[in-house]
C-alpha positions in Angstrom: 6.4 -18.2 -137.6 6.6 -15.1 -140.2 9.4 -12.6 -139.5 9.5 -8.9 -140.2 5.7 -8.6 -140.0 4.8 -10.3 -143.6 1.3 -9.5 -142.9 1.9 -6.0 -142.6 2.9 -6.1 -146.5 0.4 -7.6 -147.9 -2.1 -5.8 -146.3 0.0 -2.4 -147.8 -0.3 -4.4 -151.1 -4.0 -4.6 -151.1 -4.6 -1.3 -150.0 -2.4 -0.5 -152.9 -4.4 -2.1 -155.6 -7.6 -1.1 -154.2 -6.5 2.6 -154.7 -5.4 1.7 -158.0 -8.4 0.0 -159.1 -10.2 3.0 -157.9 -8.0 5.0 -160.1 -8.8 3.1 -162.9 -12.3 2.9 -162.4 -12.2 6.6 -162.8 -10.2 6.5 -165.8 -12.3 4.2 -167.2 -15.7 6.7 -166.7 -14.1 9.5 -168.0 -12.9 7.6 -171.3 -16.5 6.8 -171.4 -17.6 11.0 -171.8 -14.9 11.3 -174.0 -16.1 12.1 -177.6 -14.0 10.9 -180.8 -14.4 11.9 -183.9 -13.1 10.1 -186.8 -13.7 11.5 -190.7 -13.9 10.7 -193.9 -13.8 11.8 -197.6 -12.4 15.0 -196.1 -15.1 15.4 -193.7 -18.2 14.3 -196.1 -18.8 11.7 -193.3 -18.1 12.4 -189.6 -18.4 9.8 -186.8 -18.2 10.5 -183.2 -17.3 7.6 -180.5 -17.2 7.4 -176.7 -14.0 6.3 -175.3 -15.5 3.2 -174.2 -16.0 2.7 -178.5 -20.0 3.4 -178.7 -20.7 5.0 -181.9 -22.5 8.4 -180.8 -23.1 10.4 -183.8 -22.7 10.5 -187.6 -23.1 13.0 -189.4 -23.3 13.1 -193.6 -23.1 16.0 -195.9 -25.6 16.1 -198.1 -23.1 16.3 -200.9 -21.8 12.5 -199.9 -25.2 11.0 -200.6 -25.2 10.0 -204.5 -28.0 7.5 -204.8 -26.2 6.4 -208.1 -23.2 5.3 -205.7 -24.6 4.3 -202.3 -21.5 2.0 -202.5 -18.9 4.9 -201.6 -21.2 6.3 -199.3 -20.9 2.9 -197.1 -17.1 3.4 -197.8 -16.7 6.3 -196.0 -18.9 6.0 -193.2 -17.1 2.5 -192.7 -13.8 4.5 -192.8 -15.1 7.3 -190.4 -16.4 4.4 -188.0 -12.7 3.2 -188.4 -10.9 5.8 -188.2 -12.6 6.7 -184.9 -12.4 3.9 -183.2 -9.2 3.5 -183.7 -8.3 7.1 -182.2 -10.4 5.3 -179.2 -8.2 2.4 -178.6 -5.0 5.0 -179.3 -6.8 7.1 -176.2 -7.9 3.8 -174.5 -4.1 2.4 -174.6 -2.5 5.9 -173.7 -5.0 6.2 -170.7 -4.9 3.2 -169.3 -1.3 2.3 -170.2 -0.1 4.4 -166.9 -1.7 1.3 -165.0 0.0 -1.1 -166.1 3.5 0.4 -167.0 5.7 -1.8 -164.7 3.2 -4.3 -163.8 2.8 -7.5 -166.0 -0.8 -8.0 -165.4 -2.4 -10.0 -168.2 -4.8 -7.5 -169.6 
């Protein structure tokens, strides 16, 4: 026999995490029409991410394109790409963070 109504509980605990994982559903879509934008060779090349880390736009002045060194021009859009993504994890880990403060869920 349970006492103090156990059941009760762990009902309250579902409900709990069902409004959480609603929350973070919803936190999860809006990371997804976030736009990031990461830069490189002082803005020469300019990537833009989601926050769910698809690349959405890149954009290269005409002034970065030196068909004698295509070499640097893949450096920089690879450090644009870079840098933006990581400013998506930073936004990723900040957002959903709240979640799990306090809660040692294996994410």
């Amino acid at each position: 026999m349970m006492r103090g109504g156990g059941m009760g509980n762990m009902q309250n605990m579902m409900k709990q995490m069902q409004k959480m994982q609603k929350k973070m559903a919803e936190a999860q879509e809006e990371l997804g029409e976030q736009k990031i934008e990461g830069t490189a060779g002082g803005g020469m090349v300019t990537v833009v991410v989601s926050g769910h880390k698809e690349v959405l736009d890149v954009q290269i002045k005409p002034e970065a394109v030196d068909p004698d060194d295509v070499e640097m021009l893949q450096d920089l859009v690879l450090a644009a790409v870079n840098d933006a993504l990581k400013k998506a994890e930073e936004l990723t880990n900040n957002t959903m963070g709240q979640f799990t403060k306090g809660m040692n869920l294996p994410f």
